[in-house]
N, C-alpha and C positions, 0 to 999 in steps of 0.2 A: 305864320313862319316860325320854327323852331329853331333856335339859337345854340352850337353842339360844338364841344372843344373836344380834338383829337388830340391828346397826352401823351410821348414818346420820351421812354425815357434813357438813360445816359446806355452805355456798350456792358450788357452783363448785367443791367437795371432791370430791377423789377416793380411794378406800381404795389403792390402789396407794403412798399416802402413805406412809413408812417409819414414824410416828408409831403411827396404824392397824395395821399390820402386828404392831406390836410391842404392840398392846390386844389382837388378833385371839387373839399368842401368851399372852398373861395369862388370856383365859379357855377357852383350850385347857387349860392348867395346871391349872385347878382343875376340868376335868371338861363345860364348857359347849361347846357347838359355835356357833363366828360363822358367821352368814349375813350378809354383805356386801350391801350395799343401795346400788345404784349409781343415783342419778336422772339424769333428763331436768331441767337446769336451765334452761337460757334459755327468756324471754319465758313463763315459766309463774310461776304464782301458789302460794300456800299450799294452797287448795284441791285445786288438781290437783298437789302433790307428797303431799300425805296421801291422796288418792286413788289415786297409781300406787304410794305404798306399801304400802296396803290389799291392791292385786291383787301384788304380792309376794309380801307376807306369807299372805295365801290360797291363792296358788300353792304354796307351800311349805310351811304346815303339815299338822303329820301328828296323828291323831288323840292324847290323854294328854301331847302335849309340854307341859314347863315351860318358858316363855316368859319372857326377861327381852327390854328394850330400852336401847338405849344411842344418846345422840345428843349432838351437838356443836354449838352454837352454831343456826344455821338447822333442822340435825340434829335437836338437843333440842326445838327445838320441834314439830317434827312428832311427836317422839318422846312428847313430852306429848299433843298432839291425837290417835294413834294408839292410846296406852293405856288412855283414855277405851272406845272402844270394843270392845278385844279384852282388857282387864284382864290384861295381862302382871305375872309374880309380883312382880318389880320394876324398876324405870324407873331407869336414869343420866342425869340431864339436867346434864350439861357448858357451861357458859356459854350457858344457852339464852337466844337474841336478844329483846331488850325491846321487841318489836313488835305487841303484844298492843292492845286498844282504849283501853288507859287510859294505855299507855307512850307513847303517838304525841305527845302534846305536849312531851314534853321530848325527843324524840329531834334530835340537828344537823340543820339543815336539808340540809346536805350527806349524810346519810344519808338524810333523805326522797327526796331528788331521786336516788340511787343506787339507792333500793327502785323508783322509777315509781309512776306515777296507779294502775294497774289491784292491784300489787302493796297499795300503802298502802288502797284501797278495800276490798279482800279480806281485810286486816288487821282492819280496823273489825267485821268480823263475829265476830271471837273474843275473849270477854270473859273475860280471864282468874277473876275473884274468881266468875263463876258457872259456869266450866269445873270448878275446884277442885274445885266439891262433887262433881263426876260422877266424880271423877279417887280409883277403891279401891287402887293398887296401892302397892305401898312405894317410895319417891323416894329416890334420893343426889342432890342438887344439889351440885354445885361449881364455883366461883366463885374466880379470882384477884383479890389484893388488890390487883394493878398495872392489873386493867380498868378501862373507864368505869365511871363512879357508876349509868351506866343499868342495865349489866348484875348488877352487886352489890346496885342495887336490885330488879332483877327478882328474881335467886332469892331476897333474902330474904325476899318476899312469897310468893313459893313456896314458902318453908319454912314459911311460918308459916300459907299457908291447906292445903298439904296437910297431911293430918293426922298420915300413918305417913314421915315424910320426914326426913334425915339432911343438916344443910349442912355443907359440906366448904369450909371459905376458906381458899385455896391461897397461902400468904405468896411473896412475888417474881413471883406468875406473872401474863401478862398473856395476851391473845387469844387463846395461840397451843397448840393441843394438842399438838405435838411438843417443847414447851418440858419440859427434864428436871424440874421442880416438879412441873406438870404431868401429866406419866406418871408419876410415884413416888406422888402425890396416889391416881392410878386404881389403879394397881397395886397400893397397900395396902388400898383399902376391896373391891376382887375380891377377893383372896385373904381379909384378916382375912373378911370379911360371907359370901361364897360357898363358900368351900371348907369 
């Protein structure tokens, strides 16, 4: 049985990122193979990035793989919406974006007007507190204590409606996944949890 992490990273993110790179070599260490998930981001919606990572991830698995996921911010979220359906062994959802149906009223209006009409309508359809109950696999959530209150308030509600889920509150770190807090945070719950 081969053991394969699918890496998703932030809206606009590219794994060529040295941050990435240096996750990619973390769960090489302990035995996992990264499969790098590069999207088509512009002028596309939620919908159709869970969908071209669907045809990835079907492209590429092999029959008895141990599936984890790992996703960063816009990442995570897909990385959540994805594991719903292919119940990956367990999810890293990394500062996943508070754009769920219930997040949208407290999000800046400068980030509504940055997501677009078609982006924010296509949000509306994903309700996080009834996604949860679908959502079997095991969760690390982690979260900087230097983010928005929106994003610290997403995953706590993540931690608290998934059931098998680990919150990880990353002290100094803020947005940014290449931030040294940040990697030492990932770094430790791969090896201690994975290996």
């Amino acid at each position: 049985m081969k053991k394969v992490v699918y890496i998703i990273p932030e809206y606009l993110g590219s794994l060529s990122n040295p941050a990435y790179k240096s996750i990619l070599s973390v769960f090489k260490q302990v035995g996992i193979k990264p499969i790098p998930v590069e999207l088509q981001w512009k002028r596309r919606i939620m919908t159709q990035y869970v969908s071209e990572f669907m045809d990835i991830y079907n492209a590429a698995k092999k029959e008895g793989d141990q599936t984890y996921l790992f996703g960063f911010s816009y990442g995570a979220y897909i990385a959540f919406l994805a594991a719903i359906k292919i119940k990956p062994k367990a999810v890293f959802l990394c500062s996943i974006s508070p754009y769920f149906k219930e997040d949208l009223n407290d999000l800046y209006k400068s980030w509504i007007r940055m997501s677009g009409k078609a982006r924010i309508i296509d949000h509306k359809k994903y309700v996080f507190d009834s996604l949860a109950k679908k959502f079997n696999s095991k969760a690390f959530i982690f979260v900087g204590d230097a983010e928005q209150w929106q994003l610290m308030r997403r995953a706590k509600i993540a931690h608290k409606l998934i059931k098998n889920s680990k919150l990880i509150i990353i002290p100094k770190a803020r947005h940014r996944i290449g931030q040294r807090e940040y990697q030492n945070a990932i770094k430790n719950i791969i090896i201690s949890e994975l290996k």
